[in-house]
C-alpha positions as a LaTeX table, in Angstrom:
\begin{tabular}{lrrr}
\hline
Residue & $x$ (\AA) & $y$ (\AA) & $z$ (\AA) \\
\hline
Unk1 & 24.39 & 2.44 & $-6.59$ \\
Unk2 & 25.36 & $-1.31$ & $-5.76$ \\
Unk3 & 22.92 & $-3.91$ & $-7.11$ \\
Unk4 & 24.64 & $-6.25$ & $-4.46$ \\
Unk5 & 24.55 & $-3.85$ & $-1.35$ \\
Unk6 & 20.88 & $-3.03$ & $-2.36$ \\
Unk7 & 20.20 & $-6.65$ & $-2.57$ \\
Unk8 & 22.00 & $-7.27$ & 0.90 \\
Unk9 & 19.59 & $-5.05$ & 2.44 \\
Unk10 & 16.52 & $-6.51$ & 1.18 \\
Unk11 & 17.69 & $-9.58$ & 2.11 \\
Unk12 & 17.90 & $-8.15$ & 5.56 \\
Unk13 & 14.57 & $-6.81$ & 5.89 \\
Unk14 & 12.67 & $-10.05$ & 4.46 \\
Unk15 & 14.89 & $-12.19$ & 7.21 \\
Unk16 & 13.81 & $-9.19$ & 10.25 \\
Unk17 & 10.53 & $-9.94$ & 9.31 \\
Unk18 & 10.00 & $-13.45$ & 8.42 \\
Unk19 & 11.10 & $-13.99$ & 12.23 \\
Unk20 & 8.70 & $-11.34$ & 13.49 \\
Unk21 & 5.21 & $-13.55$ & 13.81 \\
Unk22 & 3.14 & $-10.66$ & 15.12 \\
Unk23 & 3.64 & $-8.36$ & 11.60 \\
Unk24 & 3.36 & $-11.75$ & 9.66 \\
Unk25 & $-0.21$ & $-12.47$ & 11.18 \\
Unk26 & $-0.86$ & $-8.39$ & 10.90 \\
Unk27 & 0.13 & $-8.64$ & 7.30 \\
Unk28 & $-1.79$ & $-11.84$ & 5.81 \\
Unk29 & $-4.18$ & $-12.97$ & 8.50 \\
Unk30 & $-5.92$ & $-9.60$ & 9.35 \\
Unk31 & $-6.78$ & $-8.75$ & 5.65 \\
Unk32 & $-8.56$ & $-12.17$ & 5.01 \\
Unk33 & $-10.56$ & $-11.79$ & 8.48 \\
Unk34 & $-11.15$ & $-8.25$ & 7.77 \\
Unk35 & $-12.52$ & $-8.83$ & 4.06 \\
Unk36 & $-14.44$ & $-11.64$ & 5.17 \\
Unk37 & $-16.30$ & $-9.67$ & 8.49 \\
Unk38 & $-17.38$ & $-7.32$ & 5.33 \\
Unk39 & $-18.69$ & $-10.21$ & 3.01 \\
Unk40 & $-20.66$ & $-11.59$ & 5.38 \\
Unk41 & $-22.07$ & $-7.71$ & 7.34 \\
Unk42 & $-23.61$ & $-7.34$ & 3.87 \\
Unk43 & $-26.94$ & $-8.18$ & 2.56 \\
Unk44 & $-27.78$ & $-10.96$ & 0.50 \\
Unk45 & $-28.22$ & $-8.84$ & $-2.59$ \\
Unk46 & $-26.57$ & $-10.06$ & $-6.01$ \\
Unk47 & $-23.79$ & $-8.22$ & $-7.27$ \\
Unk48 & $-23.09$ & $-5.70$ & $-4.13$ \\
Unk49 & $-19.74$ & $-7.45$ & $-2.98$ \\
Unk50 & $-18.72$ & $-8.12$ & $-6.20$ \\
Unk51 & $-18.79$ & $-3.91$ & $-6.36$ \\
Unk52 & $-17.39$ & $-3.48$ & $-3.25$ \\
Unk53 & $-14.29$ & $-5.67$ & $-3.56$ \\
Unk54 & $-12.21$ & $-3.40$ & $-5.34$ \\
Unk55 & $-12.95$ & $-0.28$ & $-2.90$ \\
Unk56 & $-12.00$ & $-2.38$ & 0.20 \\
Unk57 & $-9.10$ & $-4.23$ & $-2.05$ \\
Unk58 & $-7.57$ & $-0.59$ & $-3.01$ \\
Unk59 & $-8.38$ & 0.80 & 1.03 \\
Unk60 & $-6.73$ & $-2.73$ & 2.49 \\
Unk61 & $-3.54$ & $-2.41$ & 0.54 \\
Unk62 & $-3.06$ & 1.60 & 1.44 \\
Unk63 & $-3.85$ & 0.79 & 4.99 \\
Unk64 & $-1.83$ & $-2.20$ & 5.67 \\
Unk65 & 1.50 & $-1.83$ & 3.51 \\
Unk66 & 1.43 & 2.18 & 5.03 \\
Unk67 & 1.14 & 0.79 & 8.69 \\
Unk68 & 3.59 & $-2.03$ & 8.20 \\
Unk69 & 6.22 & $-0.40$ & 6.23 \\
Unk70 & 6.58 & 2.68 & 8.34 \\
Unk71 & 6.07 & 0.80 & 11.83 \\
Unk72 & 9.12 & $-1.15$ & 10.49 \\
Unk73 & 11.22 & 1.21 & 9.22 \\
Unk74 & 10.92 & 3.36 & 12.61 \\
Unk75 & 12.26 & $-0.12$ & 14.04 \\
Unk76 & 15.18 & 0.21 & 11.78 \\
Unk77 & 16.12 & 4.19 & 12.90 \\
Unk78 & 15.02 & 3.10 & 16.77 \\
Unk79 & 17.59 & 0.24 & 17.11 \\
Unk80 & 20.21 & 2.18 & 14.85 \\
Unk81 & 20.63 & $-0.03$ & 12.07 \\
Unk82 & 19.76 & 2.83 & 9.68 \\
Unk83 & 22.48 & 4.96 & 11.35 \\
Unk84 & 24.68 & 2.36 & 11.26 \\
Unk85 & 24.45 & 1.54 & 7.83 \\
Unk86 & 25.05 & 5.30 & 7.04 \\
Unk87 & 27.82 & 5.74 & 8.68 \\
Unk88 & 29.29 & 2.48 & 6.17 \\
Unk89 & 30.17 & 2.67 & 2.45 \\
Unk90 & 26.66 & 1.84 & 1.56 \\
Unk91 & 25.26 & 5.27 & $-0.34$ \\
Unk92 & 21.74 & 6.31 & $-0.15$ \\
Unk93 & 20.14 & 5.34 & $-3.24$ \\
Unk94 & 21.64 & 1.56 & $-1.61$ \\
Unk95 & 19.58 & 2.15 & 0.79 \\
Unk96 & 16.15 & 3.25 & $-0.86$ \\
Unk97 & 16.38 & 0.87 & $-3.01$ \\
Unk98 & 17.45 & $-2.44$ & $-0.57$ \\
Unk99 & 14.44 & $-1.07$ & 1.83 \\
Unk100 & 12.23 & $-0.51$ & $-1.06$ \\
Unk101 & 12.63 & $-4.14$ & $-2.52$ \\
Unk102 & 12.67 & $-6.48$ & 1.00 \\
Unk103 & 9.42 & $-4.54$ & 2.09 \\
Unk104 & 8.08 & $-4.93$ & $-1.62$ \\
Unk105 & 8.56 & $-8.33$ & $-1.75$ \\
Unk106 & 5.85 & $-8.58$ & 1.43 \\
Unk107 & 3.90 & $-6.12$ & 0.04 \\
Unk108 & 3.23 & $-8.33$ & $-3.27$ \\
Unk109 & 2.68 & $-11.42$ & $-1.07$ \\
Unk110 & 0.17 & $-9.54$ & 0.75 \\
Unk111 & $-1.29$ & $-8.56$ & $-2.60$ \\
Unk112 & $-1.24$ & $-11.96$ & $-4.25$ \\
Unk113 & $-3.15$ & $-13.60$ & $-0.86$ \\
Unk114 & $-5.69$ & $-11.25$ & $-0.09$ \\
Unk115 & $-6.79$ & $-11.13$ & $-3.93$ \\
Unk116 & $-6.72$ & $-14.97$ & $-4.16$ \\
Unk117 & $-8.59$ & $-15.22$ & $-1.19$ \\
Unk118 & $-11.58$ & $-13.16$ & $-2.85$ \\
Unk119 & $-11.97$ & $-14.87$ & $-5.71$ \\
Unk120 & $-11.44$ & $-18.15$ & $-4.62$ \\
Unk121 & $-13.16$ & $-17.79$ & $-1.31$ \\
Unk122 & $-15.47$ & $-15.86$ & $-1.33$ \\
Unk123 & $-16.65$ & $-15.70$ & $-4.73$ \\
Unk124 & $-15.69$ & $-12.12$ & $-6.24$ \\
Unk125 & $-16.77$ & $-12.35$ & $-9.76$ \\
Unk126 & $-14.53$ & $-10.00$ & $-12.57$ \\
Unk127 & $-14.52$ & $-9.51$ & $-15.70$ \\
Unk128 & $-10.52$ & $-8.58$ & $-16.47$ \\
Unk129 & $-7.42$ & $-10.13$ & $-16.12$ \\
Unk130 & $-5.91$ & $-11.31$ & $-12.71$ \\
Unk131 & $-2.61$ & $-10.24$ & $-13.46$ \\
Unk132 & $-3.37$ & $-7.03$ & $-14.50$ \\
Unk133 & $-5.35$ & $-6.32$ & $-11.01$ \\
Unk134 & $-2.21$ & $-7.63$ & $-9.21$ \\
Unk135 & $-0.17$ & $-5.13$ & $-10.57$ \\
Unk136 & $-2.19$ & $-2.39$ & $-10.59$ \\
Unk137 & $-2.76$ & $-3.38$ & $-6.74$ \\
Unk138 & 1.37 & $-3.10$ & $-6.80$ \\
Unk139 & 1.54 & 0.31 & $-7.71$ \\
Unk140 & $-0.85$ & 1.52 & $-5.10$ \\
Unk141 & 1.12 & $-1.25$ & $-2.80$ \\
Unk142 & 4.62 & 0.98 & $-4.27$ \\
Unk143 & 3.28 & 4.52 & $-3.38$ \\
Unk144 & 2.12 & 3.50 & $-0.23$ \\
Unk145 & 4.78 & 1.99 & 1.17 \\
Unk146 & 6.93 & 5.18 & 0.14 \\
Unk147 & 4.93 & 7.08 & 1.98 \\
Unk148 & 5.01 & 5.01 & 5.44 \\
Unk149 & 8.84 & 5.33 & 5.33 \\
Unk150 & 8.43 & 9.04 & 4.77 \\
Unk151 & 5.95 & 9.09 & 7.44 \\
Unk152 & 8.33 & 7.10 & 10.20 \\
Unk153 & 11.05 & 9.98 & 9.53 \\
Unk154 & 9.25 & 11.91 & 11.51 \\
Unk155 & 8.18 & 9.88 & 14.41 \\
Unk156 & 9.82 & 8.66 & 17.56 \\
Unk157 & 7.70 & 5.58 & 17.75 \\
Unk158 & 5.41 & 3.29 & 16.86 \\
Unk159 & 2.36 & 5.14 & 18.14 \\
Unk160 & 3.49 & 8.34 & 16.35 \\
Unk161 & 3.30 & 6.60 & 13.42 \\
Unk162 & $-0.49$ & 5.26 & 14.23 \\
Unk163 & $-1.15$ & 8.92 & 14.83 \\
Unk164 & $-0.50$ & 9.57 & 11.00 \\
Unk165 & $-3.47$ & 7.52 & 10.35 \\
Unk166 & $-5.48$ & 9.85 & 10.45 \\
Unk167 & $-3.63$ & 12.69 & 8.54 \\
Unk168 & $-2.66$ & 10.07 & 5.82 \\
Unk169 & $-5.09$ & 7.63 & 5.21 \\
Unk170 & $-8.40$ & 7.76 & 7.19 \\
Unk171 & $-9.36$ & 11.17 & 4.66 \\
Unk172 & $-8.80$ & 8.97 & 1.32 \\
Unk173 & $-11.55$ & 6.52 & 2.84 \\
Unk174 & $-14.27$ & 9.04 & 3.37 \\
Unk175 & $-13.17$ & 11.18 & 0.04 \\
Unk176 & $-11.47$ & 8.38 & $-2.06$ \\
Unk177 & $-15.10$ & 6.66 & $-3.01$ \\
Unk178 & $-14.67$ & 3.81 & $-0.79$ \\
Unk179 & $-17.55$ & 4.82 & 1.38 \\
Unk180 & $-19.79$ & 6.23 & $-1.27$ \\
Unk181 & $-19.32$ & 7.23 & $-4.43$ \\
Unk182 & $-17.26$ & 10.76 & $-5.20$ \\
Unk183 & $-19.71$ & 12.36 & $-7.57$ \\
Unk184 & $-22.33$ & 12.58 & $-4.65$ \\
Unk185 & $-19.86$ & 14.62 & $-2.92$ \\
Unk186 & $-19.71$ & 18.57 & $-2.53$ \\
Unk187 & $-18.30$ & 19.79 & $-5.45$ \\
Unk188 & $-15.34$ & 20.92 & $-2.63$ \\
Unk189 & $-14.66$ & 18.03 & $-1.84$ \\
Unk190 & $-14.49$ & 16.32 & $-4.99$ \\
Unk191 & $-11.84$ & 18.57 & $-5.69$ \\
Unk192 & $-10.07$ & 17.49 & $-2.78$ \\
Unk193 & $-10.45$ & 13.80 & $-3.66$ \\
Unk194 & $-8.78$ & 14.70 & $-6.86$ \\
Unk195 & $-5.97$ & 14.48 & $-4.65$ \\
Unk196 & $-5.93$ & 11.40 & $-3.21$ \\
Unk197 & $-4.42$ & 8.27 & $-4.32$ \\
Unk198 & $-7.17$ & 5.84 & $-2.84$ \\
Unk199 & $-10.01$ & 7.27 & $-5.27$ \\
Unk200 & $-7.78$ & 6.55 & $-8.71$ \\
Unk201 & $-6.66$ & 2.97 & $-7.17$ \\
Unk202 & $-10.71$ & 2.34 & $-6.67$ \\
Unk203 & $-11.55$ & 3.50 & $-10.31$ \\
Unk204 & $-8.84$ & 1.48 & $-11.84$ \\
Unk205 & $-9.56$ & $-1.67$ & $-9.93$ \\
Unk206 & $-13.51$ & $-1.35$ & $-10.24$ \\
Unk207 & $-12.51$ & $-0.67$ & $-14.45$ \\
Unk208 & $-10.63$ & $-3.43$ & $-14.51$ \\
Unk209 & $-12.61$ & $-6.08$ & $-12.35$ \\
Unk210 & $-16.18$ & $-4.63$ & $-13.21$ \\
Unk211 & $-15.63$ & $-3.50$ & $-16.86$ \\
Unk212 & $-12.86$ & $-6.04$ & $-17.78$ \\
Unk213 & $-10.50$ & $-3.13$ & $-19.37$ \\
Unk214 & $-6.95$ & $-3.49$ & $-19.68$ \\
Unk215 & $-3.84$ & $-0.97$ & $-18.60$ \\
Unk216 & $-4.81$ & 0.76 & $-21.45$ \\
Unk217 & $-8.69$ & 1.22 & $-20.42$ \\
Unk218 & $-7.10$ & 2.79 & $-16.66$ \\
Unk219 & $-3.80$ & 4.91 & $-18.05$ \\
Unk220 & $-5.01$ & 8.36 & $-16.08$ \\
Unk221 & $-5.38$ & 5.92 & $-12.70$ \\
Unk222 & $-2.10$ & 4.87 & $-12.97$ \\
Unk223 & $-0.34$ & 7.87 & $-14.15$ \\
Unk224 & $-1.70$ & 9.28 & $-11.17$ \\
Unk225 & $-0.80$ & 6.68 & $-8.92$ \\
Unk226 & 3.07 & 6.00 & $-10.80$ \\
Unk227 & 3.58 & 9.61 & $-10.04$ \\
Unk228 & 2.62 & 9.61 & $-6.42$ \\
Unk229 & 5.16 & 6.40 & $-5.90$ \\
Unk230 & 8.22 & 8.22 & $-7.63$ \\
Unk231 & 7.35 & 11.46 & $-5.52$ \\
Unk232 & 7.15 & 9.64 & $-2.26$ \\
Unk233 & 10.07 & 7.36 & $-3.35$ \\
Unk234 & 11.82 & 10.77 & $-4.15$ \\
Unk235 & 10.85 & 12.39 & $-0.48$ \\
Unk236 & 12.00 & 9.03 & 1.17 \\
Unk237 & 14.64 & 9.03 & $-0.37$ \\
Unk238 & 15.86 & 12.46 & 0.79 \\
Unk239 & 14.44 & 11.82 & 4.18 \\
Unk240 & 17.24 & 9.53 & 5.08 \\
Unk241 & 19.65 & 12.74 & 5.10 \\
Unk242 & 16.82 & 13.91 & 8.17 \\
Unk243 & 17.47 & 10.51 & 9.77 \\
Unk244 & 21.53 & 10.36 & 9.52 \\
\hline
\end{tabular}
């Protein structure tokens, strides 16, 4: 692999999109209008946001970086620029890596806004450190965006890759605890949630903003949620050879 050709790419993707004012406004505007429709749809009862942010931080960042990355990357294979850059001296793991780092680099501003926003803004009181939420919100933000460029490998456009929604991501909302919590579930379907990345990114953000613990405090969440990225980043990776 080529640090420079990796880096080349990126550099690519973060010019595509800076010019692209419809996914900018999707990808920092919506969040902050979305979170704040939910602060103030709740009742004024002490404490219940403050509970809630995490959830709808964790669900926000799986939604949006999913939709965005793979609606983008189908944009890539549509206008041929992914074939194009196959058929060059640039090798795969170029590639996976370039795309992975110009759409992370949105993916952390995303992060970084939307969680300033909620303390700032609206008030979200926590207990741990800031930092250590960011980058936990990064690693959900890394498996997630994995998975939307696996997902747009196997659609023809940008609606078949809104039609994944519900296969990929709608399911961890109603199973993940975002709705309610998972141990009032069926015992079934607890055992299906064990499966689902959105339910360890909502226990590791609640145990880090709620019950101020560190990385070490949340270690099974982000085992759980490490492994996920590498897998997808692993399936993406050999997706491209579908694409080519």
């Amino acid at each position: 692999m080529s640090l420079d050709r990796a880096l080349a790419i990126a550099g690519r993707i973060v010019s595509q999109m800076r010019r692209d004012r419809r996914t900018l406004a999707l990808m920092f505007i919506v969040p902050l209008f979305l979170m704040t429709i939910i602060y103030l749809s709740l009742p004024d009862q002490p404490g219940l946001f403050d509970y809630l942010a995490p959830a709808v931080l964790g669900g926000m960042v799986l939604f949006f970086v999913f939709m965005l990355t793979g609606v983008s990357f189908l944009r890539e294979r549509l206008q041929g620029t992914l074939e194009r850059l196959m058929a060059s001296p640039v090798t795969r793991a170029d590639l996976v890596v370039g795309y992975l780092l110009g759409f992370f680099l949105f993916a952390l501003l995303q992060s970084v806004v939307v969680l300033l926003f909620i303390v700032w803004v609206l008030g979200v009181e926590y207990r741990g450190s800031l930092g250590e939420v960011l980058a936990f919100q990064l690693v959900v933000a890394l498996g997630s965006l994995n998975l939307g460029i696996l997902a747009s490998t196997w659609a023809r456009n940008e609606f078949q890759v809104m039609q994944f929604m519900p296969l990929f991501i709608l399911p961890q909302f109603f199973l993940g605890g975002l709705l309610w919590p998972v141990e009032q579930m069926p015992w079934y379907l607890q055992d299906l949630s064990a499966v689902m990345p959105l339910r360890y990114a909502i226990e590791g953000l609640r145990g880090i903003m709620l019950e101020g613990k560190g990385f070490s405090g949340v270690l099974p969440q982000l085992g759980f949620l490490g492994g996920f990225a590498l897998v997808m980043l692993f399936l993406a990776g050999l997706s491209l050879r579908r694409t080519s």
